[in-house]
C-alpha positions as CSV (number, residue, x, y, z in Angstrom):
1,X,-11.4,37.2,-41.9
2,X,-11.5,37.1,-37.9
3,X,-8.7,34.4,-36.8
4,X,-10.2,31.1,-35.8
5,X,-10.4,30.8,-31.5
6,X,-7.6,29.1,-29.7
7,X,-6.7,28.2,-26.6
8,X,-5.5,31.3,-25.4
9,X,-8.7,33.0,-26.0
10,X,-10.4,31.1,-23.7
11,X,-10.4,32.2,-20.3
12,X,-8.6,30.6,-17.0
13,X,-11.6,29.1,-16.0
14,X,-12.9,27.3,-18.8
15,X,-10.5,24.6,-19.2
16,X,-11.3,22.1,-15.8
17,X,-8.5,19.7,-15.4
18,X,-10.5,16.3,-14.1
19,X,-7.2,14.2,-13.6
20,X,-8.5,13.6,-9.8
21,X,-12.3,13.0,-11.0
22,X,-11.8,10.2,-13.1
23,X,-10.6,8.1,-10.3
24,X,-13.9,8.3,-9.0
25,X,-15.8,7.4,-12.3
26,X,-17.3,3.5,-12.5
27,X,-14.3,2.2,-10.7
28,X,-15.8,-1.4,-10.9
29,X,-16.0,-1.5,-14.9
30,X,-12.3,-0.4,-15.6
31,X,-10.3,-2.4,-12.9
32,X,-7.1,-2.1,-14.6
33,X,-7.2,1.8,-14.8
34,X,-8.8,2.3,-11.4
35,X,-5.5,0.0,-9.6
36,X,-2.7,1.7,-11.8
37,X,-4.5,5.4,-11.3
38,X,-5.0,4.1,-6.9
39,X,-1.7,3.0,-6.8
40,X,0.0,6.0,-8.0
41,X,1.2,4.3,-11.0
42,X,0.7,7.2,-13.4
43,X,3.8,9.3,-14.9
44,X,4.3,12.0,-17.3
45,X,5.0,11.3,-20.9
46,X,7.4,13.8,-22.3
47,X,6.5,13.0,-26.3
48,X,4.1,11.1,-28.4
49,X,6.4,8.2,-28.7
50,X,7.6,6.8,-24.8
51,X,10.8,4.3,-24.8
52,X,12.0,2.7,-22.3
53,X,14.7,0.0,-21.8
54,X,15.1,-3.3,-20.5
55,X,18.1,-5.3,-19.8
56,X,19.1,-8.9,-19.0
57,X,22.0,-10.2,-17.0
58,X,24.5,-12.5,-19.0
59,X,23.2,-15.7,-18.3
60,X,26.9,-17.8,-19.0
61,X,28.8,-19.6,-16.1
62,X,32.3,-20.6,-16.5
63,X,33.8,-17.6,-15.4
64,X,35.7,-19.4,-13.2
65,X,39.2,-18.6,-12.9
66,X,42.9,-21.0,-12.1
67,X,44.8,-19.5,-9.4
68,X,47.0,-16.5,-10.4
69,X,45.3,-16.6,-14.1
70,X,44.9,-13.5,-16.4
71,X,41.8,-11.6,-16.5
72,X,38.7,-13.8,-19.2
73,X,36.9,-12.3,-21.7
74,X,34.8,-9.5,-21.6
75,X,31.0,-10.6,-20.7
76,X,28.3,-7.4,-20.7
77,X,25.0,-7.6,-20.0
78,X,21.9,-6.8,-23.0
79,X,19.3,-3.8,-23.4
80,X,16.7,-3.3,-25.8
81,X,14.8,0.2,-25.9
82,X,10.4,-0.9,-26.2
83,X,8.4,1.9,-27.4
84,X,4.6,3.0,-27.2
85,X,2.7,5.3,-28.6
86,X,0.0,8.0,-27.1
87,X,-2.9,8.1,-28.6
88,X,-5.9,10.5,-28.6
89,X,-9.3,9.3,-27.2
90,X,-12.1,12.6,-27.4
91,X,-15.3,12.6,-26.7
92,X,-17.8,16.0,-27.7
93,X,-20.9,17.0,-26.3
94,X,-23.6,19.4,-27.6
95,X,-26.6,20.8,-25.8
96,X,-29.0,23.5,-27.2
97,X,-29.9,26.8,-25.1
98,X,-33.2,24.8,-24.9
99,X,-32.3,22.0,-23.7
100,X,-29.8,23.3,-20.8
101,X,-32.6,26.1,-19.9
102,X,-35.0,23.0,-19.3
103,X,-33.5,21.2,-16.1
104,X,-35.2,18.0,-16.6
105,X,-36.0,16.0,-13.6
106,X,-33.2,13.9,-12.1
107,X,-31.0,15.4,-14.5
108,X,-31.3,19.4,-13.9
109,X,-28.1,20.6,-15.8
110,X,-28.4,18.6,-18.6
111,X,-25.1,20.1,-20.4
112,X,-23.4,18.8,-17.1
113,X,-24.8,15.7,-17.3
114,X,-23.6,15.0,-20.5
115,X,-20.3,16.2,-20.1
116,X,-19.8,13.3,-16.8
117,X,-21.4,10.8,-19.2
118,X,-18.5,11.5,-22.0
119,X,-16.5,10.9,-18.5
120,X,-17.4,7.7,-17.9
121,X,-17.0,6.1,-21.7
122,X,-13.5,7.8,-21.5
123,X,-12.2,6.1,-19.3
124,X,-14.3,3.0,-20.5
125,X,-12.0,3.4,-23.6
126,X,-9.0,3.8,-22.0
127,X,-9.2,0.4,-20.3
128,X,-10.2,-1.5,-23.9
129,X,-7.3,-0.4,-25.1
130,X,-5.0,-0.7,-22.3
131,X,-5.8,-4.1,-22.5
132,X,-6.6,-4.7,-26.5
133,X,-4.9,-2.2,-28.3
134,X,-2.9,-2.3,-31.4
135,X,0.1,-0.4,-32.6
136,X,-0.6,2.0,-35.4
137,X,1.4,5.5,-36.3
138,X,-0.3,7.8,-37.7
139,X,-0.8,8.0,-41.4
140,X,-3.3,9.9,-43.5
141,X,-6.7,9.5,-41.9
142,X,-5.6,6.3,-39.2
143,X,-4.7,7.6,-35.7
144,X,-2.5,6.6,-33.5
145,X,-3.2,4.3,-31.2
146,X,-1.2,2.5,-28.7
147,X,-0.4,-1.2,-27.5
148,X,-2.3,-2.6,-24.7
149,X,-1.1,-4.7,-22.9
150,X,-1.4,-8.3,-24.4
151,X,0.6,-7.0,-27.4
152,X,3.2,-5.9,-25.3
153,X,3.9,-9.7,-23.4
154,X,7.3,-11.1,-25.0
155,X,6.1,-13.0,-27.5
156,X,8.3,-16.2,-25.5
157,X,5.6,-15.6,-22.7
158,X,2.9,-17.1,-24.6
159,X,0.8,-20.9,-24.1
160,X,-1.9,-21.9,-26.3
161,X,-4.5,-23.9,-25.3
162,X,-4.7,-26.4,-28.4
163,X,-7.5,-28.1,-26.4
164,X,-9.4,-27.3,-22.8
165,X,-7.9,-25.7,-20.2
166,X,-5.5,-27.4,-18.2
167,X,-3.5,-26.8,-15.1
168,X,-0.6,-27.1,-16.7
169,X,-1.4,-24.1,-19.3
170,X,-1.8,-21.9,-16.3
171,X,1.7,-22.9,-14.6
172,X,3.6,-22.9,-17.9
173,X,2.4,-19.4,-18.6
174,X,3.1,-18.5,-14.7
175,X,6.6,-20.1,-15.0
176,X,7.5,-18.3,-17.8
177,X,7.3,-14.9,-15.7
178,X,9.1,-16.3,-13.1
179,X,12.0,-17.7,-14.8
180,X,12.5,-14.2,-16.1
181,X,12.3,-12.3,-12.5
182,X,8.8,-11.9,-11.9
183,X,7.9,-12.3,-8.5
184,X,5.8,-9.2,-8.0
185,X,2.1,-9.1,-7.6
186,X,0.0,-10.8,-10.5
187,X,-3.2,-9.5,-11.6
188,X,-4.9,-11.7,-14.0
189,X,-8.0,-9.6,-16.2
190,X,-10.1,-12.2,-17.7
191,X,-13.3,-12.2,-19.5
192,X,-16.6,-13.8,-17.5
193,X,-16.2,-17.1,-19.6
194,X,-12.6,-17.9,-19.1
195,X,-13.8,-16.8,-15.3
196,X,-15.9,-19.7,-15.6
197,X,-13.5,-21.8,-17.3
198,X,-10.6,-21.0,-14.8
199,X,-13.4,-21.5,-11.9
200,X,-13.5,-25.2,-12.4
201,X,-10.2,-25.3,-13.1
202,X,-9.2,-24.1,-9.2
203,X,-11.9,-26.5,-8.0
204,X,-10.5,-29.7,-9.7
205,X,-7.1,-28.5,-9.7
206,X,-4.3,-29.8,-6.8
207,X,-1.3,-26.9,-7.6
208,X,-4.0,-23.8,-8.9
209,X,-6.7,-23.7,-6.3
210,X,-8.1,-20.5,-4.8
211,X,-7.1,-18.4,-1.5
212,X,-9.6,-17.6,1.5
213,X,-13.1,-19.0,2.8
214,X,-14.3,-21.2,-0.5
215,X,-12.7,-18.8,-2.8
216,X,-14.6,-15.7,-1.6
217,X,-14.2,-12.2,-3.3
218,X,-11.7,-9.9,-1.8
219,X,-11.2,-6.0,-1.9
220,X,-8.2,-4.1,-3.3
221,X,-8.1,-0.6,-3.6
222,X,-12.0,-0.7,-4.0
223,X,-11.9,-4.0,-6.8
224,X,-13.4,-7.0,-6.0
225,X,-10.9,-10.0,-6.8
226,X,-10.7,-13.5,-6.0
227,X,-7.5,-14.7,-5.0
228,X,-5.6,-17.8,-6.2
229,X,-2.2,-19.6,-5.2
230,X,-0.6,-21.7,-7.7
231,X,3.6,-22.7,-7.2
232,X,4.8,-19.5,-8.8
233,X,3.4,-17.2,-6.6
234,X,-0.5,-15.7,-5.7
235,X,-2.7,-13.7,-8.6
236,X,-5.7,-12.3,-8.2
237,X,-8.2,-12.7,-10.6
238,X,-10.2,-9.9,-11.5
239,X,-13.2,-9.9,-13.7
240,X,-13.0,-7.5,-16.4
241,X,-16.0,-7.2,-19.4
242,X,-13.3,-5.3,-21.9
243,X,-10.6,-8.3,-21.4
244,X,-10.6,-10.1,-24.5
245,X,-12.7,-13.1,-24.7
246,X,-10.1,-15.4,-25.5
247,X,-7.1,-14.6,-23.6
248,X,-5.9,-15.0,-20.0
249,X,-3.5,-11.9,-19.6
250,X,-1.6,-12.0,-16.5
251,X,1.0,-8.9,-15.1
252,X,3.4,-7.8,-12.8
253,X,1.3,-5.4,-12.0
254,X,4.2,-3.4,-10.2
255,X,5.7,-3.1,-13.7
256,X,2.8,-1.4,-15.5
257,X,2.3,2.3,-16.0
258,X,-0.1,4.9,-17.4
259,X,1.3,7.8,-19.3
260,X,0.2,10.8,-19.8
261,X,1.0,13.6,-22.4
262,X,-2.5,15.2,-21.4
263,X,-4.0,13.7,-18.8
264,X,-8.0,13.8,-18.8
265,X,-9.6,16.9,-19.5
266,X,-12.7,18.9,-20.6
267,X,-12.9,22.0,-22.4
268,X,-15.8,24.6,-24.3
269,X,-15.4,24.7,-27.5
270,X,-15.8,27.5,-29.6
271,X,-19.6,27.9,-30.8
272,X,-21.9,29.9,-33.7
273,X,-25.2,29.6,-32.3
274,X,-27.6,28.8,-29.4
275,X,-25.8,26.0,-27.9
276,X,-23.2,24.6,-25.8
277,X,-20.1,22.7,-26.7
278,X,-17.2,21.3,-25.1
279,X,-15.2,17.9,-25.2
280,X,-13.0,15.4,-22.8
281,X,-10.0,14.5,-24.1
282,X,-7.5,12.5,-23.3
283,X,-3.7,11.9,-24.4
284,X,-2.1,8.8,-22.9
285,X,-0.2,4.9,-23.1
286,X,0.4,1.9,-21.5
287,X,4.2,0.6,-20.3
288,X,4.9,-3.1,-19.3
289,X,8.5,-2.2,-18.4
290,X,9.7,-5.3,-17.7
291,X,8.1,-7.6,-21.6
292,X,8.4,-10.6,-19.6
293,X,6.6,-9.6,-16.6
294,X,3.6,-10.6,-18.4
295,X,1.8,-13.8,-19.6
296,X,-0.7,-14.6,-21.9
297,X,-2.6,-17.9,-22.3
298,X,-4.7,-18.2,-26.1
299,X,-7.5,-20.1,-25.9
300,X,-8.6,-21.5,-29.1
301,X,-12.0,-22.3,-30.5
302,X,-11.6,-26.0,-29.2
303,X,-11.1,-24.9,-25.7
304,X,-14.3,-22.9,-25.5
């Protein structure tokens, strides 16, 4: 029996890294990806499982000392390793002979066309769960897949509603960030009805209220977002249709990566007949290096 075809069988040109393309693919539905990818906040992954540390200062006074004294006790400071895991997203295409042969109109490659449309829900993907995912290892028939990012908020950084929105919901969750450090740049990705919610919020609101000519929409790095002050520090708010509909997740973006163990990809894949076959794949996880640098408001059924 012939071996089955690998990857060294194919030739040089078949596999087309598209790393650089996906930047360029429907930045406005995948905000989140489309900042960490234009900011440059992308590094390698070096196994399936990334760690990282994080470490906090010892937070006792008294270390004050008499005159001519002997040296205190020993104080140190505290790490903890946080892990995530990479997990596979592919997406396969097929085109008969037929069908490519055709060239419809508008289309003309058709196999092409199909391959940038596998593009486009890849990286759709990637920013649902960069955002939503959950933890799992794989097992048996589960996958892995990764954390996104409101499971990886220190579970201390987190205000429930237990009503309607408030003011004081979005400075306690604010507060909690910056008594821990934060004083980067917050991004918050919110749904379009907490959008609404936190709209009339900033227009009642004396310490949240929005930046610029009536709260007008502002560009960053080709994403529209509407900036708000509040006394810990300036967010913008950026609409996003794969933030979960009842959560207000708030970063540091500074300390949020991507990485990649493959970053995106398409290759053929082997075939038996008349047609053509080839998939995007992609390897890759989420880091919130600092767990605090991140907030999360719940908003429960009564707040809705």
């Amino acid at each position: 029996m012939a071996d089955m075809i690998k990857r060294k069988d194919f030739l040089e040109n078949e596999v087309v890294d598209l790393t650089e393309e996906i930047k360029q693919t429907s930045p406005t539905d995948t905000p989140l990806t489309t900042l960490l990818m234009s900011r440059g906040q992308v590094v390698p992954a070096k196994d399936i499982t990334v760690t990282w540390r994080e470490k906090e200062l010892n937070s006792e006074r008294g270390t004050l000392k008499l005159e001519g004294s002997e040296a205190g006790e020993v104080i140190t400071s505290s790490r903890k390793t946080l892990s995530n895991v990479c997990q596979i997203i592919e997406k396969v295409t097929q085109v008969s002979g037929t069908a490519r042969s055709l060239n419809p109109m508008g289309i003309n490659d058709v196999f092409n066309a199909e391959v940038q449309d596998r593009l486009v829900e890849t990286k759709r993907d990637m920013e649902w769960y960069f955002l939503n995912g959950t933890k799992a290892l794989e097992s048996g028939a589960t996958p892995r897949q990764m954390n996104g990012l409101v499971n990886l908020v220190n579970a201390n950084n987190v205000v429930e509603t237990k009503g309607a929105l408030t003011e004081d919901h979005f400075l306690d969750a604010l507060q909690k960030m910056w008594d821990h450090g934060a004083q980067g740049e917050y991004f918050s990705f919110v749904n379009a009805n907490i959008k609404r919610m936190i709209n009339n919020l900033a227009k009642a609101g004396n310490n949240v209220r929005f930046l610029g000519d009536n709260g007008s929409m502002q560009n960053v790095l080709g994403i529209g977002v509407q900036k708000i002050v509040t006394d810990f520090g300036e967010i913008s708010l950026v609409l996003d249709r794969y933030a979960d509909t009842k959560t207000i997740l708030t970063v540091d973006l500074g300390e949020v990566q991507i990485a990649e163990l493959r970053g995106t990809f398409y290759e053929d894949l082997p075939k038996a007949g008349d047609y053509f076959k080839g998939h995007v794949l992609n390897e890759s996880t989420i880091k919130l290096l600092n767990s605090h640098a991140g907030s999360k408001i719940s908003i429960t059924e009564a707040s809705l």
